[in-house]
VEXLUMVEX-87597 format. One line per 2 residues: number of its first residue (from 1); their letters; for each residue z, x, y of N, C-alpha, C. Coordinates in steps of 0.2 Angstrom, whole numbers, padded with zeros to 4 digits. Last residue first. Layout:
NUM	A	Z,X,Y,Z,X,Y,Z,X,Y | ... $
This chain:
221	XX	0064,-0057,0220,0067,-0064,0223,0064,-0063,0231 | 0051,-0056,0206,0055,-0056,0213,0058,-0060,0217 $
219	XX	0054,-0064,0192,0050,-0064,0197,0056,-0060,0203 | 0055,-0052,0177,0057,-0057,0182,0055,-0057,0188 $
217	XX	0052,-0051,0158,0050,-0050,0165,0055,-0057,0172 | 0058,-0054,0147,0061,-0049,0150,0058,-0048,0157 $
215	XX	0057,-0073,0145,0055,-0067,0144,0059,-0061,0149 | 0070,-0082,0135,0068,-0081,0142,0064,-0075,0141 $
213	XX	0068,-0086,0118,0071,-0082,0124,0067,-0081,0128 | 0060,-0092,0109,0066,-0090,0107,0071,-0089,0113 $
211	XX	0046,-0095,0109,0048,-0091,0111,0057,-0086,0109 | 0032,-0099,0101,0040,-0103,0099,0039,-0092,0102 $
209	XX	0018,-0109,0109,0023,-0104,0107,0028,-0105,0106 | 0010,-0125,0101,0013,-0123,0109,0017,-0115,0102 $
207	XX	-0004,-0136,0099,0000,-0128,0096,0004,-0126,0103 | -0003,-0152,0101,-0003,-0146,0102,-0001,-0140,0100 $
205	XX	-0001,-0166,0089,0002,-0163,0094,-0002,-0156,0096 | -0008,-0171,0078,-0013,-0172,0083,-0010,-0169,0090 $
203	XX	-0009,-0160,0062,-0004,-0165,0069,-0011,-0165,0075 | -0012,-0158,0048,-0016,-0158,0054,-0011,-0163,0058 $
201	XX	-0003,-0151,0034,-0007,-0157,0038,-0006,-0156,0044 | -0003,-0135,0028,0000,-0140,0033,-0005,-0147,0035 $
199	XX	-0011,-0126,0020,-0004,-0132,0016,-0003,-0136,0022 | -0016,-0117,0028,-0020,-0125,0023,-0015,-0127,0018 $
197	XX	-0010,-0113,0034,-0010,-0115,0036,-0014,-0123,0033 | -0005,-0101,0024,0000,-0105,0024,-0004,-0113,0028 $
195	XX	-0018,-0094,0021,-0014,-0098,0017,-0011,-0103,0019 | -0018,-0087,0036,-0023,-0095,0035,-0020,-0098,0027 $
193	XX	-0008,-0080,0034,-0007,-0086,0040,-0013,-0091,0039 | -0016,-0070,0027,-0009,-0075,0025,-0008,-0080,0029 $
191	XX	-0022,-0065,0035,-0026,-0067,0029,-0022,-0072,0027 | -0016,-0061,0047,-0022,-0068,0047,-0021,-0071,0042 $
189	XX	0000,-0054,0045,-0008,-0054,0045,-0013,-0062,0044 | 0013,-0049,0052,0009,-0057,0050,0002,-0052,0049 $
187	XX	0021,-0033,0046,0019,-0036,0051,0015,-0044,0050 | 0029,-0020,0042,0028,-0027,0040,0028,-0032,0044 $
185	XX	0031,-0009,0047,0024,-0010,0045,0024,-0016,0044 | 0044,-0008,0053,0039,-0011,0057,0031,-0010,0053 $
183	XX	0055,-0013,0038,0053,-0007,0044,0045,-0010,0047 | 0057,-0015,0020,0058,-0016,0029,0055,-0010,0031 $
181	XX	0054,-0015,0008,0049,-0017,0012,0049,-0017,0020 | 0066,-0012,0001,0060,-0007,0002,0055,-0008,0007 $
179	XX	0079,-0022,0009,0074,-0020,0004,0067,-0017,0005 | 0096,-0022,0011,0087,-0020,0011,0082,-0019,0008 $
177	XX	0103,-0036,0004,0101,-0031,0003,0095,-0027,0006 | 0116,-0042,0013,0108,-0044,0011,0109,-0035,0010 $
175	XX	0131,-0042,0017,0128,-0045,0009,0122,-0043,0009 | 0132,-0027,0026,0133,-0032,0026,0131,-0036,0017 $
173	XX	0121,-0015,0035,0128,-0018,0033,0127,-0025,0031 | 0110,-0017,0042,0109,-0014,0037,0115,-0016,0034 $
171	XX	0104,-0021,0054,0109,-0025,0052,0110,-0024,0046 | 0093,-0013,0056,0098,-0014,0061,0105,-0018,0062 $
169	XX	0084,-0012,0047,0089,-0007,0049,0095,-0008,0052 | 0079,-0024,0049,0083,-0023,0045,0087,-0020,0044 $
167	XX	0070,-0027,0058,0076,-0027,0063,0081,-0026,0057 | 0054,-0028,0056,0058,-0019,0059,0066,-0020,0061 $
165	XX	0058,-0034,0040,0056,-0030,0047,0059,-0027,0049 | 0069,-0043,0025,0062,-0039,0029,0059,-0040,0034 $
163	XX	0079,-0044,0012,0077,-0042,0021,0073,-0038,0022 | 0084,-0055,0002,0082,-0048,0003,0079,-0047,0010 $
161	XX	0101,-0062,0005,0093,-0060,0003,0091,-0054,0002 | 0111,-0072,0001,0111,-0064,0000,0104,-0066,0000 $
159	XX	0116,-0082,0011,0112,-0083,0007,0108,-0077,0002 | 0124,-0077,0019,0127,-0083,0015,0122,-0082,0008 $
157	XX	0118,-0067,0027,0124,-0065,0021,0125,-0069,0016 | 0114,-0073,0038,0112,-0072,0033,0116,-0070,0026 $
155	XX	0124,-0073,0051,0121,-0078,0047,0116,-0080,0041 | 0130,-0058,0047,0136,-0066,0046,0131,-0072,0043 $
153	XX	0120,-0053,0054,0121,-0053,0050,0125,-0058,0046 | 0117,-0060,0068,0112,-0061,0063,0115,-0059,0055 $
151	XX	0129,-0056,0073,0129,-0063,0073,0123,-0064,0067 | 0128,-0043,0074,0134,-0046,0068,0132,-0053,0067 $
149	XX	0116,-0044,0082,0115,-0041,0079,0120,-0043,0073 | 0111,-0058,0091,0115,-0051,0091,0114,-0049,0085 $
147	XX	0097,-0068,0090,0105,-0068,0087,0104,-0060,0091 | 0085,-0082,0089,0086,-0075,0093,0094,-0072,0093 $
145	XX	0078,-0090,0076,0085,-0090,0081,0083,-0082,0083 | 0073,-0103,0064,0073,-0095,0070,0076,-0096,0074 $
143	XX	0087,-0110,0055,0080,-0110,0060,0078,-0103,0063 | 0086,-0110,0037,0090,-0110,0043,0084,-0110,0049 $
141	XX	0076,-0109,0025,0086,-0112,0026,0089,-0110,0031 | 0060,-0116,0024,0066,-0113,0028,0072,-0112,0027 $
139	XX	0054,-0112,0009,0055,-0118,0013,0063,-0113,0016 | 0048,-0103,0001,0046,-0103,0008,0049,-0109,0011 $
137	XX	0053,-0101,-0013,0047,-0104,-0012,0044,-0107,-0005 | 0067,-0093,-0010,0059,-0090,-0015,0052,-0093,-0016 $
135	XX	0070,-0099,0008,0070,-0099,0001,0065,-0095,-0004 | 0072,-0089,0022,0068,-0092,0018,0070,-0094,0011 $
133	XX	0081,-0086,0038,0081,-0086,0029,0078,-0093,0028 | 0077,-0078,0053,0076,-0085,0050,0074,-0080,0041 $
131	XX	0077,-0070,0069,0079,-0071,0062,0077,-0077,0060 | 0077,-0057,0079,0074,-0063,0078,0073,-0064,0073 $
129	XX	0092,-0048,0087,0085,-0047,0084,0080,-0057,0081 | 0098,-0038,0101,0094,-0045,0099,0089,-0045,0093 $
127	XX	0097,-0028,0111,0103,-0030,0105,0102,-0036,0103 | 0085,-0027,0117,0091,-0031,0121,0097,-0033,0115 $
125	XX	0074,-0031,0105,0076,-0031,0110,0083,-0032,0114 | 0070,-0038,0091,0070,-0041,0098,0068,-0040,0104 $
123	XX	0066,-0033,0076,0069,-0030,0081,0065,-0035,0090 | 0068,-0048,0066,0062,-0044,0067,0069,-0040,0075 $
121	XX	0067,-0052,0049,0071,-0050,0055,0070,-0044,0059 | 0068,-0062,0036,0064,-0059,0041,0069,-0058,0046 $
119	XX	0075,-0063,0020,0077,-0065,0028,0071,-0061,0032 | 0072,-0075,0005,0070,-0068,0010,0073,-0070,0017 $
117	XX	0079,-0076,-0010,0076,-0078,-0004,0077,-0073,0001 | 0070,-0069,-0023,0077,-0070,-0022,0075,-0073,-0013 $
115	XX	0061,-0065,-0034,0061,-0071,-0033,0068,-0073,-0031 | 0056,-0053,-0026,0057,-0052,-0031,0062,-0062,-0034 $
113	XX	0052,-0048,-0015,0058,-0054,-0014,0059,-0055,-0019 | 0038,-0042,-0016,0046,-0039,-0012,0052,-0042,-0013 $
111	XX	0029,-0047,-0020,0032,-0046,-0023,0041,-0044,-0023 | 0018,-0050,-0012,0019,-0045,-0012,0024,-0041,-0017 $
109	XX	0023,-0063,-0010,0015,-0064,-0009,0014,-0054,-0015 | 0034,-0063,-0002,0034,-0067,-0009,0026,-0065,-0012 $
107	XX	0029,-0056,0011,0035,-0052,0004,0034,-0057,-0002 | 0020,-0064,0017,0017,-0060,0014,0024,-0055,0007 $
105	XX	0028,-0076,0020,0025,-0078,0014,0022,-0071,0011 | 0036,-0069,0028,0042,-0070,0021,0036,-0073,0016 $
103	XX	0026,-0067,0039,0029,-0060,0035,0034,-0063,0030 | 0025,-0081,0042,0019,-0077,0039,0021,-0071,0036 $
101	XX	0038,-0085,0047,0035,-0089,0039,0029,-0083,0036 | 0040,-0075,0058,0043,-0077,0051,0040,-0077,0046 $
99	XX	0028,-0082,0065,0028,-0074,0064,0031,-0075,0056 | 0024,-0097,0062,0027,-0093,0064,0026,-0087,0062 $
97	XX	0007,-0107,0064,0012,-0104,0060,0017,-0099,0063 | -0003,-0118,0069,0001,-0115,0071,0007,-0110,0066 $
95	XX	-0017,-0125,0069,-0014,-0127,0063,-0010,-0119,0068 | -0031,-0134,0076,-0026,-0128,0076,-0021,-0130,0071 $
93	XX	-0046,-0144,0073,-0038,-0144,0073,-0037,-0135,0074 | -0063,-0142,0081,-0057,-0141,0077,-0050,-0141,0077 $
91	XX	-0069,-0144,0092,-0068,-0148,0089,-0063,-0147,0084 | -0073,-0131,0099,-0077,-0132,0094,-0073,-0141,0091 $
89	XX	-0067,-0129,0111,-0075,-0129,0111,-0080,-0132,0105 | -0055,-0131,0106,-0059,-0137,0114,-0065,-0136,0111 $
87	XX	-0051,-0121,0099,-0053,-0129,0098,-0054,-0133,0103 | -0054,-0112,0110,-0059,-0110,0101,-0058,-0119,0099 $
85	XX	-0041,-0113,0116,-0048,-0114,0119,-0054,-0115,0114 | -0030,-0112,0106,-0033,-0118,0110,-0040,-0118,0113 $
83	XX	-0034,-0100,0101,-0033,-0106,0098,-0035,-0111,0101 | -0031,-0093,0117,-0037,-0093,0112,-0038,-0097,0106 $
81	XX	-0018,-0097,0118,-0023,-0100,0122,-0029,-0098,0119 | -0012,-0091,0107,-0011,-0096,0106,-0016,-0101,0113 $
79	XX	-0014,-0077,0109,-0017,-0080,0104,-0020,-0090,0104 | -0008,-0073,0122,-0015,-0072,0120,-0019,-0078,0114 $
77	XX	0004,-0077,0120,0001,-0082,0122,-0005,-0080,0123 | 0009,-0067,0108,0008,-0073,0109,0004,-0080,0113 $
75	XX	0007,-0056,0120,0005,-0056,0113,0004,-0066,0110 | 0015,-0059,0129,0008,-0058,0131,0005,-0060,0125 $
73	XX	0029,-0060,0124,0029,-0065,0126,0019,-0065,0127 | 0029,-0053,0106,0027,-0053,0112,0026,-0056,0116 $
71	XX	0038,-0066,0099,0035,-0059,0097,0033,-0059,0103 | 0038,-0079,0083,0042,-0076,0090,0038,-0068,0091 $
69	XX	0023,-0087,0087,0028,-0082,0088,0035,-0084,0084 | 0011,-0091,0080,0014,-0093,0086,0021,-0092,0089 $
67	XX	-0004,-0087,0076,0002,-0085,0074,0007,-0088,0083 | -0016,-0099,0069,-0011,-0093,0074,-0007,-0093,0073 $
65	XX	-0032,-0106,0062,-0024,-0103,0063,-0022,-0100,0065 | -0043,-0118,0062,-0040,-0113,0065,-0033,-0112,0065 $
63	XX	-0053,-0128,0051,-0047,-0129,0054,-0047,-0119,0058 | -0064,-0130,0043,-0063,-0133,0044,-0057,-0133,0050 $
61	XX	-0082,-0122,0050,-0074,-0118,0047,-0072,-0129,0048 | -0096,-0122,0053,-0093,-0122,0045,-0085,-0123,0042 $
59	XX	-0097,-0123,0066,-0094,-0130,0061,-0096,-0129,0055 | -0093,-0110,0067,-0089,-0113,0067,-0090,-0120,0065 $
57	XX	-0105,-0101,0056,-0104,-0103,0062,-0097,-0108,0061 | -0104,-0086,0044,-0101,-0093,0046,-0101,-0093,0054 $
55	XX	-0102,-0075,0040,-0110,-0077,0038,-0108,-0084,0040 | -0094,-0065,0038,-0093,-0070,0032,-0100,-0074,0033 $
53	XX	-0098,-0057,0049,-0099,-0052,0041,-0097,-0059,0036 | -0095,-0065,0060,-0105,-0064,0055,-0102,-0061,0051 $
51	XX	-0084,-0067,0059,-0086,-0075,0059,-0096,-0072,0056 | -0078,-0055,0061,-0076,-0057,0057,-0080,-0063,0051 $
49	XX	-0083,-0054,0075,-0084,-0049,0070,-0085,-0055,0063 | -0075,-0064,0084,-0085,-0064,0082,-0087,-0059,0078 $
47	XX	-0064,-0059,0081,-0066,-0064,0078,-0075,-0067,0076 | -0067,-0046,0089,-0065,-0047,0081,-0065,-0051,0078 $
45	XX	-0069,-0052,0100,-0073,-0048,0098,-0075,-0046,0089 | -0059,-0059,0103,-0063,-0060,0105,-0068,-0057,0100 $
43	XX	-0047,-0046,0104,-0047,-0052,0102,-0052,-0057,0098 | -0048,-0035,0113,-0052,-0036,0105,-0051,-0040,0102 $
41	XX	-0043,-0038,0126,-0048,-0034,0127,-0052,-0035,0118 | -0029,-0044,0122,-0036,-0051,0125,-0041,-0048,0123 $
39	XX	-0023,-0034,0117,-0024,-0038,0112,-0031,-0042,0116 | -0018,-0023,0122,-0024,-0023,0124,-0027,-0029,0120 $
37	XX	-0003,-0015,0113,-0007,-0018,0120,-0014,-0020,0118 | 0000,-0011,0101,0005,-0015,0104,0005,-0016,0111 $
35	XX	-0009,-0011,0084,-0009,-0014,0092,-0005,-0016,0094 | -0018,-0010,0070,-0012,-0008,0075,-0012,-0007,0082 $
33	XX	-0030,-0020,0064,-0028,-0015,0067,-0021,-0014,0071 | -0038,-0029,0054,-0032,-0028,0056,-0031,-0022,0060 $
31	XX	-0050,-0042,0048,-0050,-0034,0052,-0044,-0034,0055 | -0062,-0050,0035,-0054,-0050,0038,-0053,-0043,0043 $
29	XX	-0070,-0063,0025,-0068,-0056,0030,-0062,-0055,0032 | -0065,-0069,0014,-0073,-0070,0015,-0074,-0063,0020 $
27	XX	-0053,-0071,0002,-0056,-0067,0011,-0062,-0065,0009 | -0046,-0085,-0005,-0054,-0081,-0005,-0055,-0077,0003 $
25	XX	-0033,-0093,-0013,-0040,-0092,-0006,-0043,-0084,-0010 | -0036,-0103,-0026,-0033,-0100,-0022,-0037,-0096,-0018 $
23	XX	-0045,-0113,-0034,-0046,-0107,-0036,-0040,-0102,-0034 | -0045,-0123,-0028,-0040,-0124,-0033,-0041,-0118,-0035 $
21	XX	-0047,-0115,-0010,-0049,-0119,-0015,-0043,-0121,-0022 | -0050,-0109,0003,-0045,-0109,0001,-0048,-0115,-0004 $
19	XX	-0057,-0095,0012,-0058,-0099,0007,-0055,-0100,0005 | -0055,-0085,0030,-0054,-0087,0021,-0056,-0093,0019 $
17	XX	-0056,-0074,0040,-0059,-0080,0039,-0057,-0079,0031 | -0046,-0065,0052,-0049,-0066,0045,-0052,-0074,0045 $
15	XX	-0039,-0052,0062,-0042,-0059,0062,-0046,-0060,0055 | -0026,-0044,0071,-0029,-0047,0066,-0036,-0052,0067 $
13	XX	-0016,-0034,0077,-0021,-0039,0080,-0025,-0038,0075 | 0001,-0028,0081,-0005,-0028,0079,-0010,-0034,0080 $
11	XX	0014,-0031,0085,0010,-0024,0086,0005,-0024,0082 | 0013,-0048,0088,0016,-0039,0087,0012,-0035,0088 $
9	XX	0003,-0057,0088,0013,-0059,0092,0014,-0054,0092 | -0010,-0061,0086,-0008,-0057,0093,-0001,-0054,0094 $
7	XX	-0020,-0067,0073,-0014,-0064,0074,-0013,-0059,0080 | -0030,-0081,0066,-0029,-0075,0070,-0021,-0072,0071 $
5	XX	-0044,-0088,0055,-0034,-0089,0058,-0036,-0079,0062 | -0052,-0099,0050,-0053,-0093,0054,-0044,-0093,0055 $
3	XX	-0054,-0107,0034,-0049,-0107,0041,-0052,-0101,0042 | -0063,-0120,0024,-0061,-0114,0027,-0059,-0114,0034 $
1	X	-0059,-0127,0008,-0057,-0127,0015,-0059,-0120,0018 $
């Protein structure tokens, strides 16, 4: 199988192609850079990168993956309409992945979680951070949610994790243990979002954002 998968939600902007076989995947290419603007301006560009250093037109690919938040309300819908449009053009399924799932499958991936179940928790804003606990084999044990900060703690604790992103710090009290891996480097990368996405069967519904919260922006009244 191959997957082109992209990444806009955060402070950075990804894009890879991979090979997923019995063998396990295979990056054919892949290009990440730190980014907390300008994602539409390289987006594009870095995919058409990605797509000649693997030596691949798109009806070679079988499937496309994005990351589809929670994370910047821009960031987000950069990707997730490039998604969409990339399968108009070409016929291809999207396959959808959260921010979460793709930073708890890179800690297990990494080592980080050390075979204990992982909380992702990412700094929101606005005393809010964006949570969701994973088991050691990545099946969800609770939903994403946008919580306060005791509220996120309380609802992780149960499940003593290990905890990772930039919102770690910020709920550093409590049963979960930090773990070395927190702090805003730990971000989705493609490479890993296309793993996860060749596990998921093909839905005929739409990739839509997973926002969590109203955006910070407001229309004039």
């Amino acid at each position: 199988m191959l997957v082109l998968s992209f990444d806009t939600a955060m402070a950075a902007c990804s894009a890879a192609v991979v090979r997923i076989d019995a063998g396990g995947p295979e990056t054919l290419a892949s290009h990440h850079e730190a980014r907390t603007k300008g994602h539409a301006e390289v987006l594009v560009p870095m995919i058409a990168e990605v797509m000649a250093s693997a030596a691949l037109s798109f009806s070679d690919l079988d499937r496309i993956a994005v990351t589809t938040g929670p994370g910047t309300f821009t960031g987000v819908r950069i990707g997730v309409a490039t998604a969409r449009g990339m399968a108009v053009a070409s016929g291809l399924p999207v396959i959808g992945i959260t921010t979460l799932e793709a930073v708890a499958a890179g800690a297990v991936e990494a080592g980080t979680s050390r075979g204990r179940p992982i909380a992702v928790v990412f700094d929101a804003r606005r005393d809010q951070v964006y949570v969701q606990c994973f088991s050691p084999d990545l099946e969800p044990l609770s939903d994403p949610l946008a919580l306060g900060y005791d509220d996120a703690r309380a609802a992780i604790e149960c499940h003593d994790p290990v905890v990772v992103g930039s919102g770690a710090g910020l709920i550093r009290t409590g049963g979960g243990e930090l773990s070395s891996a927190a702090g805003r480097e730990v971000l989705p990368t493609a490479r890993i979002v296309a793993g996860r996405a060749a596990l998921r069967t093909i839905s005929s519904e739409p990739v839509v954002p997973l926002y969590l919260r109203p955006p910070d922006a407001k229309l004039p009244k």
